[in-house]
Backbone as CSV, one residue per row, in Angstrom:
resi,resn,N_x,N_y,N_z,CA_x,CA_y,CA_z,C_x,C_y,C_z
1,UNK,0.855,-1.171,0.000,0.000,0.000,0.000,0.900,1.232,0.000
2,UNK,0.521,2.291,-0.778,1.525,3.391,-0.878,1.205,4.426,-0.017
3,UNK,2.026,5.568,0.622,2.309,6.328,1.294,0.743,6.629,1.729
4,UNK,-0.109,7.399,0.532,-1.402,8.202,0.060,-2.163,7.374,0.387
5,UNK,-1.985,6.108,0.236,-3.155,4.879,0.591,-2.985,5.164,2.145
6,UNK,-2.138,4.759,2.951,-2.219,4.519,4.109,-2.186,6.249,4.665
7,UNK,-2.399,6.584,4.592,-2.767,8.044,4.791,-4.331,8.384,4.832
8,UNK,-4.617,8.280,4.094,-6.073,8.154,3.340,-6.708,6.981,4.521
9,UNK,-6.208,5.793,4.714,-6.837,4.655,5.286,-6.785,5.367,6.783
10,UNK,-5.273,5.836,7.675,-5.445,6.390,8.182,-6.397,7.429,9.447
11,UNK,-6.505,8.159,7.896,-7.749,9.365,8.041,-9.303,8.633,8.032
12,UNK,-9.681,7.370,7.608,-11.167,7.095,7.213,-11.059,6.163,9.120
13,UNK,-10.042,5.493,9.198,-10.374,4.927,10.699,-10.331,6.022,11.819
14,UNK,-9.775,7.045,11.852,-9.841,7.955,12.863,-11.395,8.989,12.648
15,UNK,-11.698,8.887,11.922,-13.004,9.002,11.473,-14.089,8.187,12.091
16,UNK,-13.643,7.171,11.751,-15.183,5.977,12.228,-14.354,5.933,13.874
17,UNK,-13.426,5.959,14.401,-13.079,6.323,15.655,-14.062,7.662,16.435
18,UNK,-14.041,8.493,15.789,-14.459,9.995,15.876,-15.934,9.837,16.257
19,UNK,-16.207,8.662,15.414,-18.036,8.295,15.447,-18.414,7.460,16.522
20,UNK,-17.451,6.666,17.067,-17.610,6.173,18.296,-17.625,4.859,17.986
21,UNK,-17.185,4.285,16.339,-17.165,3.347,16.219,-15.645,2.686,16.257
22,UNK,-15.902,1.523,17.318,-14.344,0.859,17.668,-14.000,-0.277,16.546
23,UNK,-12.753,-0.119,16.492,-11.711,-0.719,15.180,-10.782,-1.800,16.119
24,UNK,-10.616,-3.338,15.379,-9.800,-4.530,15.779,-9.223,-4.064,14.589
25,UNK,-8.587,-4.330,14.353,-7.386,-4.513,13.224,-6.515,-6.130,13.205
26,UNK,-6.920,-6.714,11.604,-6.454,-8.024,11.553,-5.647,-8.794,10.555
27,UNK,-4.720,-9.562,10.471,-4.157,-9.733,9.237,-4.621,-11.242,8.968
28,UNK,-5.366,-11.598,7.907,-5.983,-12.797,7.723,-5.777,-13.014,6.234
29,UNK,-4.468,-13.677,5.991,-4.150,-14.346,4.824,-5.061,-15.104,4.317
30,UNK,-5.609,-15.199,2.750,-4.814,-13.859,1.892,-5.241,-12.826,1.678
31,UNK,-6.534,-12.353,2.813,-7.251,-11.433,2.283,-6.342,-10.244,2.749
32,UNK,-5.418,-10.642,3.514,-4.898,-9.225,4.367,-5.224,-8.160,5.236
33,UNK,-5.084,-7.038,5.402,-5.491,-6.082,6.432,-7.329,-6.366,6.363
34,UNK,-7.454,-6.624,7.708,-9.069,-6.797,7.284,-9.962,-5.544,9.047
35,UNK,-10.693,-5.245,9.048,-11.037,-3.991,9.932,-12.547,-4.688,10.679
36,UNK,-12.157,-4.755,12.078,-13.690,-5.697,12.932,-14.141,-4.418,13.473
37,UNK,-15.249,-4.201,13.446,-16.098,-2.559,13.662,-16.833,-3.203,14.715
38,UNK,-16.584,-2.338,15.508,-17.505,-2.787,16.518,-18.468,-1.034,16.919
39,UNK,-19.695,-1.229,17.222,-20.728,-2.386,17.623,-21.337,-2.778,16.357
40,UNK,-21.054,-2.349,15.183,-21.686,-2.733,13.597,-21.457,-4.557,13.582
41,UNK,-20.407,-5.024,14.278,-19.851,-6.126,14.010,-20.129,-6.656,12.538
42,UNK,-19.415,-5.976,11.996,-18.933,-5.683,10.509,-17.630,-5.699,10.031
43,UNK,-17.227,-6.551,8.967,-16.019,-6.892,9.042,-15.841,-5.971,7.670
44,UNK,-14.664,-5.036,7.226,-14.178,-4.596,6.070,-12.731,-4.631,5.854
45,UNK,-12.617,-4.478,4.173,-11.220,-4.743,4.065,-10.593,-3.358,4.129
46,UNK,-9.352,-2.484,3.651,-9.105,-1.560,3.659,-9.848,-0.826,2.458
47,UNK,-9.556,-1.694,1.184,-10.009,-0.868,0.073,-11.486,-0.593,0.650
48,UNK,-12.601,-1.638,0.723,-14.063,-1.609,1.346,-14.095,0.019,1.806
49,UNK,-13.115,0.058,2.833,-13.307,1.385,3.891,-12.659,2.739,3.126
50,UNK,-11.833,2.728,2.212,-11.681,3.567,1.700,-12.527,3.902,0.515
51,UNK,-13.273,3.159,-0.096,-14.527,3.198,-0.763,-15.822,4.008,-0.394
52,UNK,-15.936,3.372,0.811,-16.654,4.458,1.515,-16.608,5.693,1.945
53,UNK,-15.503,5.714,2.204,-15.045,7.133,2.501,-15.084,7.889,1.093
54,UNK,-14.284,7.413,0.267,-14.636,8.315,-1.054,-16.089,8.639,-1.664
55,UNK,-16.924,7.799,-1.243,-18.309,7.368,-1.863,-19.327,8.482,-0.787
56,UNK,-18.818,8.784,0.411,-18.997,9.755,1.676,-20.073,8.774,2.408
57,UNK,-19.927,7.789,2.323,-20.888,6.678,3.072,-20.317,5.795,4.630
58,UNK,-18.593,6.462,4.587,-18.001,6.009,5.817,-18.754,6.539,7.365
59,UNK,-19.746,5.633,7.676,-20.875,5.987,9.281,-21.588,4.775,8.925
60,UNK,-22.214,4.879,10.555,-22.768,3.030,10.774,-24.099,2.822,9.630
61,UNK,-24.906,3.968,9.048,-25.742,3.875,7.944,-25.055,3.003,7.307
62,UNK,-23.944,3.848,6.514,-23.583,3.376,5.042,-22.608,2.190,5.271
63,UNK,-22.101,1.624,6.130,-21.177,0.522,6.960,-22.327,-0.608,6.549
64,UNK,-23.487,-0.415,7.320,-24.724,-1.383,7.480,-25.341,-1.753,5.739
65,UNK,-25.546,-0.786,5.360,-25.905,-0.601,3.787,-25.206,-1.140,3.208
66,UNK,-23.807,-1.044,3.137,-22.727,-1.585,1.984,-22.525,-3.275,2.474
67,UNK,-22.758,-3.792,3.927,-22.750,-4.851,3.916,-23.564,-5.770,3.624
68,UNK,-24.704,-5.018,4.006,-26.063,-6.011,3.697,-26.031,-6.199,2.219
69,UNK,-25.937,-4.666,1.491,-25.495,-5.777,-0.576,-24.439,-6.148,-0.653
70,UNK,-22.844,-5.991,-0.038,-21.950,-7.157,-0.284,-22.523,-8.518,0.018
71,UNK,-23.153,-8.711,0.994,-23.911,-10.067,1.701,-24.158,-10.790,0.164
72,UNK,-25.285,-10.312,-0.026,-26.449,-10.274,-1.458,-25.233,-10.633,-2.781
73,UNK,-24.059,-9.758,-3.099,-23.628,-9.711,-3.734,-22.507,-10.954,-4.208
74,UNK,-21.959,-11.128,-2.764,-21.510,-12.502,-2.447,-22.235,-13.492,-2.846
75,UNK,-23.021,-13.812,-2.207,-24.086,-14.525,-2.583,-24.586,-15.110,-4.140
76,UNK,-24.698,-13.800,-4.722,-25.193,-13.919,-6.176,-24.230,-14.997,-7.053
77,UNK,-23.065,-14.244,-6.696,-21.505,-14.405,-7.052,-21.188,-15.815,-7.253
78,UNK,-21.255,-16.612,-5.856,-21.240,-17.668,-5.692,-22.364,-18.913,-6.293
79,UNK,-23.630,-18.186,-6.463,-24.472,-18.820,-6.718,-24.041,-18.925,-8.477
80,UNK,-23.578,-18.260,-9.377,-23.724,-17.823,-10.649,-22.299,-18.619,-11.108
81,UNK,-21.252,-18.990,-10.200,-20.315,-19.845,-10.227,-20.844,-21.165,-9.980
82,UNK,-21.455,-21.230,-9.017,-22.209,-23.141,-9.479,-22.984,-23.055,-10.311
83,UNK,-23.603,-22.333,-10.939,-24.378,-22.401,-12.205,-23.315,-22.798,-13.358
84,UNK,-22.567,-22.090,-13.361,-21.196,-22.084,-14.476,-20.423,-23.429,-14.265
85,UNK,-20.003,-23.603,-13.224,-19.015,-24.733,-13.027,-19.866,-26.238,-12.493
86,UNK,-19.260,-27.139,-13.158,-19.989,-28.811,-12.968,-19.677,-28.903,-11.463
87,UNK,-20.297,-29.710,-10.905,-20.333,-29.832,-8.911,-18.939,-30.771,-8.766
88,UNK,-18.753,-31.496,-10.045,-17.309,-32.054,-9.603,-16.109,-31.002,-9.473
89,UNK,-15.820,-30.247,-10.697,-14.792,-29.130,-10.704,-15.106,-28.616,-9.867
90,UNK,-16.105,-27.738,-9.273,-16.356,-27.004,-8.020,-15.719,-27.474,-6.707
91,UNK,-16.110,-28.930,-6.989,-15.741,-29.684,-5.329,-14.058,-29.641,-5.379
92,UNK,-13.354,-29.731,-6.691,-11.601,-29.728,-6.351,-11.309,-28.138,-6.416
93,UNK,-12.047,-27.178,-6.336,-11.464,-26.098,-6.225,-11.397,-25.673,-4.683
94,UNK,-10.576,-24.938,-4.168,-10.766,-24.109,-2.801,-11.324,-22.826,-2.847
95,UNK,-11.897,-22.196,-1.595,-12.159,-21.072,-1.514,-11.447,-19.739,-2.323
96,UNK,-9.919,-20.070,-1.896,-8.976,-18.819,-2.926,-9.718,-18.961,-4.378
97,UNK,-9.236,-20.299,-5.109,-10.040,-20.466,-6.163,-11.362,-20.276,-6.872
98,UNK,-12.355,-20.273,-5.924,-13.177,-19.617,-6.433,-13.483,-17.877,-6.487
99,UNK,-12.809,-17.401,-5.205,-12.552,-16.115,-5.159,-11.921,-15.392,-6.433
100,UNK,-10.709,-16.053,-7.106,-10.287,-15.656,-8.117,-11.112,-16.163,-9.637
101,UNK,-11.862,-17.091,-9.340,-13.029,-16.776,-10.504,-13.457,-15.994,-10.428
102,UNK,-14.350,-15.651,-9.513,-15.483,-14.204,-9.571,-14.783,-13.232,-9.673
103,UNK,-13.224,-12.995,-9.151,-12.631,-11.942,-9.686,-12.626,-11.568,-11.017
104,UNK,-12.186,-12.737,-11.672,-11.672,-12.759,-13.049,-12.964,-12.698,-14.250
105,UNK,-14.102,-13.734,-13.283,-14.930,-13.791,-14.300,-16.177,-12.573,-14.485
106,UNK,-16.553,-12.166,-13.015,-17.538,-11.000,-12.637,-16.741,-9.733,-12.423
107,UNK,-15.363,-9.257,-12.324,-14.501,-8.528,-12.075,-15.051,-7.712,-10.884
108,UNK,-14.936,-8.557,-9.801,-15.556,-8.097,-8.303,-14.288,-8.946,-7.524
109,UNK,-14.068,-8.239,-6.158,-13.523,-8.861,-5.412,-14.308,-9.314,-3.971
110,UNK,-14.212,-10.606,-3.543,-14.617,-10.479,-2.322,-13.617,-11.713,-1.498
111,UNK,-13.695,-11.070,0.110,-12.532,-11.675,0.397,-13.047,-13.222,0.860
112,UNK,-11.625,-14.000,1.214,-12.081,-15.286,1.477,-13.472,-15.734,2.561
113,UNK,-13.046,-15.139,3.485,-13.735,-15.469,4.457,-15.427,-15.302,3.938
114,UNK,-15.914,-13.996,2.995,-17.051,-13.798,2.643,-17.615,-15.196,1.681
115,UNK,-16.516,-15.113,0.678,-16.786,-16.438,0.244,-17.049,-17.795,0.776
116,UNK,-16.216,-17.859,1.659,-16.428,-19.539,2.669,-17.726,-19.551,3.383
117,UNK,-18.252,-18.678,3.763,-19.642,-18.301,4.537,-20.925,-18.681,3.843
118,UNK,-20.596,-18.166,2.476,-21.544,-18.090,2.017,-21.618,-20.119,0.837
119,UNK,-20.217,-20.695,0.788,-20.355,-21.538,0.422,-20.778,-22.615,1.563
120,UNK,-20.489,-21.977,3.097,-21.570,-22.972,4.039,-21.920,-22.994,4.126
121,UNK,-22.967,-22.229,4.582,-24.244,-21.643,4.320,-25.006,-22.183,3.457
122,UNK,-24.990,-22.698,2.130,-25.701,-23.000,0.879,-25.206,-24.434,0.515
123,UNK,-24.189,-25.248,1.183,-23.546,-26.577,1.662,-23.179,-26.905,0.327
124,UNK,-22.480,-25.930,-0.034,-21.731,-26.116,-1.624,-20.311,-26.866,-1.186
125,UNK,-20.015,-27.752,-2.186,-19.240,-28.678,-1.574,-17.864,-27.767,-2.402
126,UNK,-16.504,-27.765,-1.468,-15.610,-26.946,-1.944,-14.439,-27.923,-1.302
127,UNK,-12.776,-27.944,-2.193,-11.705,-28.075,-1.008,-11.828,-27.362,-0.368
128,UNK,-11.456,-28.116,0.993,-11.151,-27.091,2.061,-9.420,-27.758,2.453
129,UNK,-8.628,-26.784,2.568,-7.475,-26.689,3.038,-6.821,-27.001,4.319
């Protein structure tokens, strides 16, 4: 992350600090820097939070808003990849792996953990590591 990034990232957590909303800070390979909001108990990545902030949606509204359609969005994501892929190929792929489909194929990112949730949740059969 460059100078301006973490500057910028910075400025958007001392912000949601400012709002009274409390920040864990976590490093969870491979998604990386990932941000636990508390009392939203809302998990974001950095880009996520700097999104918001640019978008002027960084407060527990737009926190709550942007997760509930990542939720949805995830969701879709995953669902539109077992549509696409046979249940055998699906089952030898891992979570990273499918993450980097929907990257590649929907040009969206979402991090692992969103993905694994939502493939338990729906008892989509995946490697697991």
């Amino acid at each position: 992350m460059n100078l301006n990034l973490i500057s910028d990232l910075e400025k958007a957590l001392n912000s949601l600090r400012n709002q009274g909303i409390s920040i864990t800070e976590e490093h969870i390979p491979p998604d990386g820097r990932v941000f636990f909001l508390s009392p939203t108990g809302i998990t974001l990545t950095a880009g996520q939070i700097l999104k918001l902030r640019a978008d002027g949606l960084l407060d527990s509204l737009g926190i709550k808003d942007f997760a509930s359609k990542e939720k949805e969005l995830v969701e879709e994501d995953v669902e539109s990849t077992r549509r696409r892929i046979s249940a055998e190929e699906l089952g030898s792929w891992t979570a990273t792996n499918i993450c980097e489909y929907i990257g590649q194929t929907f040009g969206r990112i979402h991090t692992i953990s969103q993905v694994t949730a939502v493939l338990n949740r729906l008892n989509i059969e995946y490697k697991k590591v």
